[in-house]
N, C-alpha and C positions, 0 to 999 in steps of 0.2 A: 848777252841777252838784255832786253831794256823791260822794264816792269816798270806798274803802277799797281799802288795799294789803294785798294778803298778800306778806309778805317784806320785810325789814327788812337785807339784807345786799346785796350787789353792785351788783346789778342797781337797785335803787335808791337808790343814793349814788350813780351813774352820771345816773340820771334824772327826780331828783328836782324838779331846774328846771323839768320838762316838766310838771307840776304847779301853775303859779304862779296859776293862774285856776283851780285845781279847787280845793271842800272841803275836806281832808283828814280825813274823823271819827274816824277811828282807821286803826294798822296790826292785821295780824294776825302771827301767828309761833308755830311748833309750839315753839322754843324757850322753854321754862317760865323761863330763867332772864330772858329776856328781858321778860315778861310782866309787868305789871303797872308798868312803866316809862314814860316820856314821851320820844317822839321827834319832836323839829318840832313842838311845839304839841301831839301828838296821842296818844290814849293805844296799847299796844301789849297786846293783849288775844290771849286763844284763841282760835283758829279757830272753837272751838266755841260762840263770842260773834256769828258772821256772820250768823245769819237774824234775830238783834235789833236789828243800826246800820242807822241811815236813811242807806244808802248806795243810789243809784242807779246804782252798778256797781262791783265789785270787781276792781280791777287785781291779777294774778298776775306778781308783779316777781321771777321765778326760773327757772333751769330746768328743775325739775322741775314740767313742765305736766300733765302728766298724770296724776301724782298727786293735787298739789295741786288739780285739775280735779275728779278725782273726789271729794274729801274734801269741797270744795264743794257738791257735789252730792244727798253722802249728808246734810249737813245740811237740804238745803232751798234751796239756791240754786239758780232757773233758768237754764239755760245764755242766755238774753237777759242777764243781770248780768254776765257774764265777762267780761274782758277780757282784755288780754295785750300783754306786751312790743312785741309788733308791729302791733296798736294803737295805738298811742300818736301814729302822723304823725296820727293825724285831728283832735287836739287842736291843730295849727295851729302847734305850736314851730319854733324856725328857729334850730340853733347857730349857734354861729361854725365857720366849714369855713376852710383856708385851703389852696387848692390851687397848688400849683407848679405853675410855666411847665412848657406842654406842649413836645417836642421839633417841631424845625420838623418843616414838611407832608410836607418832600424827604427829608428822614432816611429813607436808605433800611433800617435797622434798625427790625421787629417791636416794636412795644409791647407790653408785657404787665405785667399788673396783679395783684397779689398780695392775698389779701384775709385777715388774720388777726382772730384774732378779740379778742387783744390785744396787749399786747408787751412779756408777761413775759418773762422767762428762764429756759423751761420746756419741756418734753417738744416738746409741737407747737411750739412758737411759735420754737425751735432749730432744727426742721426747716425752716419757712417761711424763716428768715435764710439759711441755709446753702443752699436753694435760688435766692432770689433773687442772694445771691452768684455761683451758679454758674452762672445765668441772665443776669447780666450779662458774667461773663466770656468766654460764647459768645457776644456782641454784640447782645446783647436791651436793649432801652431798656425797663430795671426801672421801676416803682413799686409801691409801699407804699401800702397803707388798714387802717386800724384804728379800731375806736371810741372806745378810748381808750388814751391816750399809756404809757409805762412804760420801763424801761430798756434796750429795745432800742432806742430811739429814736437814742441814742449811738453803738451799731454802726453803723446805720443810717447817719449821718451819715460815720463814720470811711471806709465804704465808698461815699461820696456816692451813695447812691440814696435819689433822696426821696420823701417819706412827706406824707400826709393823713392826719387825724385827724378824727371823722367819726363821730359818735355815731348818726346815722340808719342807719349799717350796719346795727345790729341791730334795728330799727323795719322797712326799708322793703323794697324789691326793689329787683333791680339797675334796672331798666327808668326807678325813681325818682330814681336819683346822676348827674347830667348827666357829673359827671368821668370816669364809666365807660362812657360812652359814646366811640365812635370808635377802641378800643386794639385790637387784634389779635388778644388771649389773653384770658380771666381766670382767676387760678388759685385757687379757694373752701377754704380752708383749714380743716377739721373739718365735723363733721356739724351742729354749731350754726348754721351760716349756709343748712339749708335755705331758709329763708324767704327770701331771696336768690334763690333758683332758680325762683320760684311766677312771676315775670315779668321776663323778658329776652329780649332780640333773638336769638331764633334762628339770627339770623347770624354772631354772635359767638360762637365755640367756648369751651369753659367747661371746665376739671378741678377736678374737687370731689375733693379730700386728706382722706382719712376717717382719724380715730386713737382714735376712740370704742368700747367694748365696748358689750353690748346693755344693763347696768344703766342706762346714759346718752342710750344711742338711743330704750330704749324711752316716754324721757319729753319727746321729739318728737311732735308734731301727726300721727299715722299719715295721718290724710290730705291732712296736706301734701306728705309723702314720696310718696303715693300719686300724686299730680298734677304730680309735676318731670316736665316734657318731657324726651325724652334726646335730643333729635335736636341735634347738634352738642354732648354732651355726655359728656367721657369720666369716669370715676370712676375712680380709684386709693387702693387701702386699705394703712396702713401694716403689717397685716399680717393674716392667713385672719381673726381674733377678730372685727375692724373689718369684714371684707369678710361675713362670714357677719351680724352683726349688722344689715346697711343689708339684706340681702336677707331677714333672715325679715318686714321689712315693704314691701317690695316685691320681686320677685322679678323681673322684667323686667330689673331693672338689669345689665348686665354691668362688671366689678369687675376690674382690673388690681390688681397689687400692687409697690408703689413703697416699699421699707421703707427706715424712718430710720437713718442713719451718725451718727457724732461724730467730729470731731477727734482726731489723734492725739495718745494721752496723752504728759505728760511721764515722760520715763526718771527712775526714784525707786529707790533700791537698796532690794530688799527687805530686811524685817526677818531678826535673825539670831534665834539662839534663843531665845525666850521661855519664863519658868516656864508659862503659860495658853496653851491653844489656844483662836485667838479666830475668832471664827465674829462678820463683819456683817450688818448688817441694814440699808441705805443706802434712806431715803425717809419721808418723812412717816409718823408714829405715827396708822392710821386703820384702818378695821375694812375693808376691802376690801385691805387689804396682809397684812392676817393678821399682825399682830407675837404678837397673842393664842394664835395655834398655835403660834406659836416657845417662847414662854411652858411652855404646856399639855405641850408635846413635850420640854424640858427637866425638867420635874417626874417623868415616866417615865422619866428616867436616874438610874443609881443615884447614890448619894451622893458615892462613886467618882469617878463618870462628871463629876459637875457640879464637884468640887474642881478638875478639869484645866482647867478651859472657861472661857470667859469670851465670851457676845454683847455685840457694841456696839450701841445701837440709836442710828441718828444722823440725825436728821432731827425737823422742829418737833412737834407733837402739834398733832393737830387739835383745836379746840375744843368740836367735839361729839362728841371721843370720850371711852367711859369709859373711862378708864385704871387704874382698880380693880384687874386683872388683872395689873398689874405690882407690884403693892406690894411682896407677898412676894420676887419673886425680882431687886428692887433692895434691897431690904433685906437678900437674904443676899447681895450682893455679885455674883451671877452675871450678872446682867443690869447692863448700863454705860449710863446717857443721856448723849451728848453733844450733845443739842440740834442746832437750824441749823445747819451748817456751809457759807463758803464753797467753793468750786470749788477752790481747791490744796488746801484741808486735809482737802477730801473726799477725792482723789486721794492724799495720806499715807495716809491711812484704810486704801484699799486695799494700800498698800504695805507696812504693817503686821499685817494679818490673815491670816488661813490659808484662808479660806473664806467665800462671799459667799452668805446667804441669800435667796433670792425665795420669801415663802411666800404670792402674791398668790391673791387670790380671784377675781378679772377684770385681767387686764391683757393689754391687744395687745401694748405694745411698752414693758418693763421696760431704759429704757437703762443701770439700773445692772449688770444682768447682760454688758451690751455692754464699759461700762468697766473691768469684771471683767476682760474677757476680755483687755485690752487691758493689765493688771497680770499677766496670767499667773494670777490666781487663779482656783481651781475653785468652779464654785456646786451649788448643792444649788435645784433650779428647781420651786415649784407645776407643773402641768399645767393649770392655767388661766392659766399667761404665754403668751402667742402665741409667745417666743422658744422654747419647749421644743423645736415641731416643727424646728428648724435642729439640735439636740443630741440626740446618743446616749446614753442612759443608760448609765453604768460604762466610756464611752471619754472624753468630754470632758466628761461633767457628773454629778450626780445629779438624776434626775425621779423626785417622788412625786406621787400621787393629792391633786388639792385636798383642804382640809378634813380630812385626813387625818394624826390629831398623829403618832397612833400608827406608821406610814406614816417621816414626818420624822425623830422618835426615831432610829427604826432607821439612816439617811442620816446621822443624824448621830454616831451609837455607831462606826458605817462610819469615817465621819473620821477618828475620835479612833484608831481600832484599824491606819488603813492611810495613815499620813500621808505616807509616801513615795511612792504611787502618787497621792494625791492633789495632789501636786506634777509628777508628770509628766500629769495629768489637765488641770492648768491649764496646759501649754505645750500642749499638745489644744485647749484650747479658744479658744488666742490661732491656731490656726488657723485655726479656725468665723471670729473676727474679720475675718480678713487676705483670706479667702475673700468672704464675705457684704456685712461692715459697716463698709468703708474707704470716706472719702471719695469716694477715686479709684471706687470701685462707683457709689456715688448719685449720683456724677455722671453715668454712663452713661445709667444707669437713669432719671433724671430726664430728660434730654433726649432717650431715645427716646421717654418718655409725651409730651413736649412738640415731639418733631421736625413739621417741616412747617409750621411760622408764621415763620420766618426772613424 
């Protein structure tokens, strides 16, 4: 059989082995830069190259299915050609699994199974640690699944709950993983493991942990979403963005909401007086963050305005963003790149700025405004972060209108003109913190979603 892959990044470096008895004629990739290069023997062409290769099916190694579905489609490709990630058991592969000794039969402690979808150390994948943690401490006999391995596997270890690794996670259904059978719980971690849900023992009760917006839902299988059984299945979304997003494609579902905490920050003395008032921007350089309005909204300060100020933008750049937008105003100095930062020197970060930007375009659950709160800093928050609705505009935070430079500007002329109130603004907001997004909360909260498997 001859195949072509659309997708040349994650999802197939992940699964490439699974390929060892296919073709491979070519990849595809909207990525231009990518185009025209040789991967594995095979050449890496446009998409708009797919109704000319003698391909007998076009594997979509990404998750944007739904797009890249249609884009298929509008060239000339029949939906018999398509395939897809979860697909792929029929081709007959068999990893290596390596699964830990089950607890004996007599254990009178609940099994429960955790199912992430990998293990970085990242947004969701902090929340999954920190629940298993706290699942084990209320006498639940944890385990860990993931597809592929990564640096929490270390945590993992430190806190001896162990872990399988388990690449058919994202090929198969649960009804397929024998390990998953016989536990007591299972907890579905993001809206990417619907396909997971499409077959299981009804008998075994399931919480599927949503932290997806709709830019990310809506490039699920609708009607896959459309056929998850909910009987003995509860859903909890990390925050309304999440929960609104899974129901505008199906609406049947009822949707708890379970929102993510972090650890308490370390005590850091704040900064004292600085010549610049510094305004951060904590997360990946990517157009759904909106660094480009920060941008936009500084060039509408006067000349004045922008000599006092100083953004730090601190976090990698994504590699398909165009960063054009920054040129000017890192070249007059106002805008700062400090690239990657780890976890203490992000934490300095905050201890050193005056004001923490979130100018996100989509986001449920923006935890750098959480670790804001937890420096005492006041933020200046989109109305597309899911956190907005916890803050009061002009008591603990500022909220503007997404998309909105002109909007920001103003928010931030506010700072520069009320710096003192903006300082009791952020002991305000380590309230919202102490209140909402402390450990000790998500612990509760997690094990009332999970009470009753003991």
């Amino acid at each position: 059989m001859k195949a072509a892959i659309f997708g040349t990044g994650k999802f197939y470096s992940i699964y490439k082995k699974w390929f060892t008895n296919i073709k491979i004629v070519a990849f595809l990739d909207n990525d231009r830069k990518k185009q025209g290069k040789i991967l594995d023997g095979a050449p890496i062409l446009s998409p708009n190259e797919a109704s000319n290769l003698s391909a007998d099916r076009i594997y979509i190694m990404s998750h944007y299915i739904n797009e890249m579905t249609l884009q298929l489609k509008e060239l000339g490709i029949p939906d018999e050609k398509i395939f897809y990630t979860f697909d792929l058991a029929e081709l007959g592969f068999m990893p290596d699994v390596t699964v830990p000794e089950k607890k004996t039969a007599d254990s009178e402690s609940a099994e429960i199974l955790l199912i992430s979808d990998d293990l970085k150390l990242s947004g969701a994948q902090y929340a999954l640690l920190y629940a298993a943690r706290f699942l084990k401490k209320a006498g639940y006999n944890v385990l860990v699944a993931s597809p592929v391995s990564g640096k929490m596997e270390q945590c993992l270890a430190e806190y001896e709950i162990p872990l399988i690794i388990d690449e058919r996670i994202m090929t198969g259904k649960l009804m397929d993983l024998s390990w998953a059978q016989g536990v007591h719980l299972i907890f579905v971690n993001t809206v990417t493991y619907y396909n997971l849900l499409l077959k299981r023992d009804l008998r075994t009760p399931v919480v599927w942990w949503l932290h997806e917006p709709d830019c990310f839902v809506k490039n699920c299988l609708v009607e896959g979403l459309k056929n998850i059984a909910c009987k003995n299945l509860r859903i909890a979304a990390s925050g309304n963005i999440a929960k609104q997003a899974l129901l505008k494609y199906n609406s049947n579902f009822n949707i708890d909401i379970l929102p993510i905490s972090i650890p308490p920050a370390p005590y850091l003395t704040k900064k004292g007086s600085f010549e610049k008032y510094v305004f951060s921007v904590v997360g990946g350089v990517c157009d759904i963050k909106g660094q480009d309005l920060i941008v936009e909204a500084i060039e509408l300060l006067s000349e004045r305005e922008r000599e006092s100020l100083e953004i730090r933008f601190i976090g990698r750049v994504d590699e398909n963003c165009d960063t054009s937008f920054l040129d000017s105003a890192v070249r007059s100095g106002v805008v700062k790149m400090t690239g990657e930062l780890d976890r203490e020197e992000v934490h300095m970060e905050y201890a050193q700025c005056d004001v923490l930007i979130c100018a996100s375009r989509e986001d449920v659950w923006p935890m750098v405004v959480i670790e804001a709160m937890q420096h005492k800093v006041m933020s200046i928050v989109s109305d597309a972060a899911g956190i907005s609705e916890y803050l009061t505009d002009g008591k603990d935070a500022l909220i503007f209108p997404s998309e909105n430079a002109k909007a920001l500007a103003e928010k931030m002329r506010w700072c520069l003109n009320n710096r003192s109130l903006v300082e009791k603004m952020g002991e305000q907001s380590y309230r919202i913190y102490e209140k909402f997004f402390t450990m000790e909360v998500f612990e509760r909260n997690l094990l009332s979603i999970v009470g009753g498997y003991q």
